[in-house]
Every structure is written in structure tokens, then in C-alpha cells.
PADRENDREN-33231 format. One record per residue (C-alpha): residue number from 0; residue in three letters; x negated, y, z negated. Coordinates in Angstrom, 3 decimals, always signed. Each point is the difference from the previous one (the first is absolute). Example, Ala and Ser with C-alpha at 12.3 -4.5 7.8 and 13.67 -1.06 7.14 Angstrom:
2
torba pos 0, code ALA, px -12.300, py -4.500, pz -7.800
torba pos 1, code SER, px -1.370, py +3.440, pz +0.660
// end
This chain:
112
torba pos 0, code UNK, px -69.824, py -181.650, pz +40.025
torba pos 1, code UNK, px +2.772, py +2.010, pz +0.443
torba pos 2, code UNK, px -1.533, py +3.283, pz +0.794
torba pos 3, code UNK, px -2.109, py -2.320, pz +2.984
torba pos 4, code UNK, px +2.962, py -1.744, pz +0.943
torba pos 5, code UNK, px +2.478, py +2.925, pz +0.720
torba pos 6, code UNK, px -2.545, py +2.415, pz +1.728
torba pos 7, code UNK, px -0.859, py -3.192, pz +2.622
torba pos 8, code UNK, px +3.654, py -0.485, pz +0.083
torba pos 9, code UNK, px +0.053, py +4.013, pz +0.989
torba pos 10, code UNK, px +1.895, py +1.053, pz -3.010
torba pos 11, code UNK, px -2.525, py +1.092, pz -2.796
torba pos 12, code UNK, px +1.379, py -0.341, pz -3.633
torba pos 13, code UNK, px +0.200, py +2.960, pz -2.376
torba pos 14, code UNK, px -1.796, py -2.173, pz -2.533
torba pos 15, code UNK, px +1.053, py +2.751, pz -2.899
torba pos 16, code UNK, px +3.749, py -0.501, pz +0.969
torba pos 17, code UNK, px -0.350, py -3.558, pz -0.619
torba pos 18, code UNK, px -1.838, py +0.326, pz -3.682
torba pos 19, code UNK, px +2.692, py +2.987, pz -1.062
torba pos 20, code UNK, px +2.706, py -2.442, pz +1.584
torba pos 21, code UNK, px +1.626, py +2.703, pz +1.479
torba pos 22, code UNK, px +0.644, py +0.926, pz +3.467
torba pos 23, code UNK, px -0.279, py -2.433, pz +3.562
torba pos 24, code UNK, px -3.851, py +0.053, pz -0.557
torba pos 25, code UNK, px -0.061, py +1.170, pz +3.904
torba pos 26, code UNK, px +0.928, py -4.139, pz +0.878
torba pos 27, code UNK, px +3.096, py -0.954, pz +1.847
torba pos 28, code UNK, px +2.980, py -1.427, pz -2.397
torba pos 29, code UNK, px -2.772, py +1.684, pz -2.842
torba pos 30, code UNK, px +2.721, py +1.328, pz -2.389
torba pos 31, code UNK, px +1.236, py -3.780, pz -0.303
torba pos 32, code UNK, px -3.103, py -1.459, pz -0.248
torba pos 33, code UNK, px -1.615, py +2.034, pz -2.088
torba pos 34, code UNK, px +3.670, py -0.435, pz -2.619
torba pos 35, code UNK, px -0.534, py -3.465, pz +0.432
torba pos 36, code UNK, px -3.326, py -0.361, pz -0.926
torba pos 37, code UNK, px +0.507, py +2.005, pz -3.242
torba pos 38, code UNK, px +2.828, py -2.074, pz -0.669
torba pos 39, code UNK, px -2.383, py -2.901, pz +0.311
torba pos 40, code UNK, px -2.703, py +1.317, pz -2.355
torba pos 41, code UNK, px +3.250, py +1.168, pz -2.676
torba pos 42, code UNK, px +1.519, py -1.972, pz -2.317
torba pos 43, code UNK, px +3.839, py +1.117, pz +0.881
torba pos 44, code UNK, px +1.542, py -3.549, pz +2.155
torba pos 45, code UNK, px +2.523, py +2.468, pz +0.867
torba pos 46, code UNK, px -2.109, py +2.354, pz +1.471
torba pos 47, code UNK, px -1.445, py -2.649, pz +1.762
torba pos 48, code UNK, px +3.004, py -1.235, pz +1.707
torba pos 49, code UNK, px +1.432, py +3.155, pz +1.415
torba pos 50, code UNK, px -3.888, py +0.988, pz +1.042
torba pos 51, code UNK, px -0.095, py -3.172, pz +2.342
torba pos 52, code UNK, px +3.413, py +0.042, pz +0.931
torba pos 53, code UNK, px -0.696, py +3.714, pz +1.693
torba pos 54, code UNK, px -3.186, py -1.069, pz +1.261
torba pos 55, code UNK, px +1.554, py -3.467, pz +2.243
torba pos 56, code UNK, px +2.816, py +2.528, pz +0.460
torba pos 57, code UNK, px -2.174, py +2.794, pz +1.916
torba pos 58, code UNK, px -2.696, py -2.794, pz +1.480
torba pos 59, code UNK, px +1.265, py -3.236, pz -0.032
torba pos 60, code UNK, px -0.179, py -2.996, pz -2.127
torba pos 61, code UNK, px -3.305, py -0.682, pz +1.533
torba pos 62, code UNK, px -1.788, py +2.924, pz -0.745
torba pos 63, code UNK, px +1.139, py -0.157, pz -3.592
torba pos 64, code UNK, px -1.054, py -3.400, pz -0.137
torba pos 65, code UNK, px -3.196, py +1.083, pz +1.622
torba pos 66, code UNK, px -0.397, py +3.352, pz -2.963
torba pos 67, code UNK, px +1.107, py -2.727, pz -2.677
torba pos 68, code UNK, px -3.173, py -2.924, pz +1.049
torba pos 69, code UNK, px -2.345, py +3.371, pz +0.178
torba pos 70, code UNK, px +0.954, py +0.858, pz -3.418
torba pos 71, code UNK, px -0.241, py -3.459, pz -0.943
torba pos 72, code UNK, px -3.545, py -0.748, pz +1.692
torba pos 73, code UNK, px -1.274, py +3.527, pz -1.336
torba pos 74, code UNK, px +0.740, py -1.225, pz -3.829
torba pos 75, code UNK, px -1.582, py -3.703, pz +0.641
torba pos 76, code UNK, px -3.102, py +1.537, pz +1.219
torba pos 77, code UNK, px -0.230, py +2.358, pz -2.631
torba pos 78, code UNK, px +0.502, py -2.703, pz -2.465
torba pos 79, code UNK, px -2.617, py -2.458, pz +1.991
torba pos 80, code UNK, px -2.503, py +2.870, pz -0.458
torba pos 81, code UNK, px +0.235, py +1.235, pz -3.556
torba pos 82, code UNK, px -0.198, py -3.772, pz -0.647
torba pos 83, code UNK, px -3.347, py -1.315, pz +1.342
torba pos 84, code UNK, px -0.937, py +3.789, pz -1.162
torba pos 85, code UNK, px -1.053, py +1.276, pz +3.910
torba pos 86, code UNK, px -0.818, py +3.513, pz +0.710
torba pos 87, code UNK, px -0.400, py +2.145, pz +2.644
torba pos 88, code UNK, px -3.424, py +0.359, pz +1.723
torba pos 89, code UNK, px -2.273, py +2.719, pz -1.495
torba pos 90, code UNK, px -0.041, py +1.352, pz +3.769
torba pos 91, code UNK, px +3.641, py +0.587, pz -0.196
torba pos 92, code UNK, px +0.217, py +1.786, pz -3.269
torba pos 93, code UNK, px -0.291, py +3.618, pz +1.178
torba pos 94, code UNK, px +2.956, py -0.570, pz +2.601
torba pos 95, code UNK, px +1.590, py -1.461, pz -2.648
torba pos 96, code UNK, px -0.066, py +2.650, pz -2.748
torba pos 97, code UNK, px +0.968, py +2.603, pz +2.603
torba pos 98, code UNK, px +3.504, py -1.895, pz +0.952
torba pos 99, code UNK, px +0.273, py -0.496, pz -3.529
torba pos 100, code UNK, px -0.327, py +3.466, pz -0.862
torba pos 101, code UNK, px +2.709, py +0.712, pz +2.795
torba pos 102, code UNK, px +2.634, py -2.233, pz -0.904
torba pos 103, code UNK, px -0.667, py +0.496, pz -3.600
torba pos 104, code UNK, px -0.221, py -3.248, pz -1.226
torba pos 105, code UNK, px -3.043, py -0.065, pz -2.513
torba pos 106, code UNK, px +2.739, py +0.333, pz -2.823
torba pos 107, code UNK, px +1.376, py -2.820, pz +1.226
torba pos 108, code UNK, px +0.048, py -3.173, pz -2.721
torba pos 109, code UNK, px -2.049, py -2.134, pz +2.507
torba pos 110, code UNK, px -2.119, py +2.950, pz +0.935
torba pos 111, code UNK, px -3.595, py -1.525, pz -0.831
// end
């Protein structure tokens, strides 16, 4: 969604910045969001705090709010899936296993 989403919005995402969680991932306010989103997926409440603190501090309460119900939505549907065990269609599984090769995510614990 996000690589469709920013190149309609006219602002493709680096997609490998984003996995490495490094960099602005080529996205306006990206160096926040892309802090705040590994502070999500961490464990450190810390972390967390000064990761959305710099994020409504560059964008705006809003747009953290925004990032934060993203994050949120993107676990729930995740969670939604593995439970009633969907899958991606066969049709979709060569696209697939090409971004995953990209972003380097088969080694990923949820990697399937």
C-alpha cells in the first residue's frame, strides 16, 4: 500500500529505506516517520515516546495520529489474516516474491 499510495500522492517511497529504517525513505517528514514506526514495532516505551513526540513535532499532531492508526490498522489486519489462515492469490505470488526479495523480508519471523 504504501509504495501505491506515495507514487499517486507524487512522492514514491524508497521501500528499502523503510525496511533498513534508515534514511527519509524519499517521503516528506520520512526520517520521523520512518523512527516512529520502528519505535512502534520495538519494545523500548522510551523510544517510543521521543519517536512520536518528533514526528507531531515536524507534522503535526494529526499526522502522527494519522502514522499511529496506520500502524495500528496494518497490525489488526495482519492479525485478522494469519487468523482465518488467508493467503495471497496464486496470481499474485510472482509480484510478491520479487518485492520480497527487494526488501528482504523472507527472513523475517512471519515470512511464510
Amino acid at each position: 500500500m504504501l509504495s501505491w499510495s506515495s507514487t499517486e500522492a507524487g512522492t514514491p517511497a524508497d521501500l528499502g529505506a523503510v525496511v533498513e529504517g534508515q534514511g527519509d525513505a524519499g517521503l516528506p517528514f520520512g526520517a520521523e516517520l520512518v523512527a516512529f514506526v520502528e519505535a512502534i514495532a520495538g519494545w523500548d516505551d522510551a523510544a517510543l515516546v521521543a519517536a512520536r513526540a518528533r514526528l507531531a513535532a515536524a507534522a503535526g499532531d494529526a499526522f502522527m495520529i494519522d502514522a499511529a492508526a496506520v500502524a495500528a490498522n496494518f497490525e489488526m489486519m495482519t492479525r485478522v489474516a494469519d487468523g482465518t489462515g488467508a493467503r495471497f492469490p496464486a496470481s499474485t505470488a510472482a509480484a510478491r516474491t520479487a518485492l520480497a526479495a527487494r526488501l528482504s523480508i523472507g527472513g523475517m519471523i512471519s515470512a511464510r
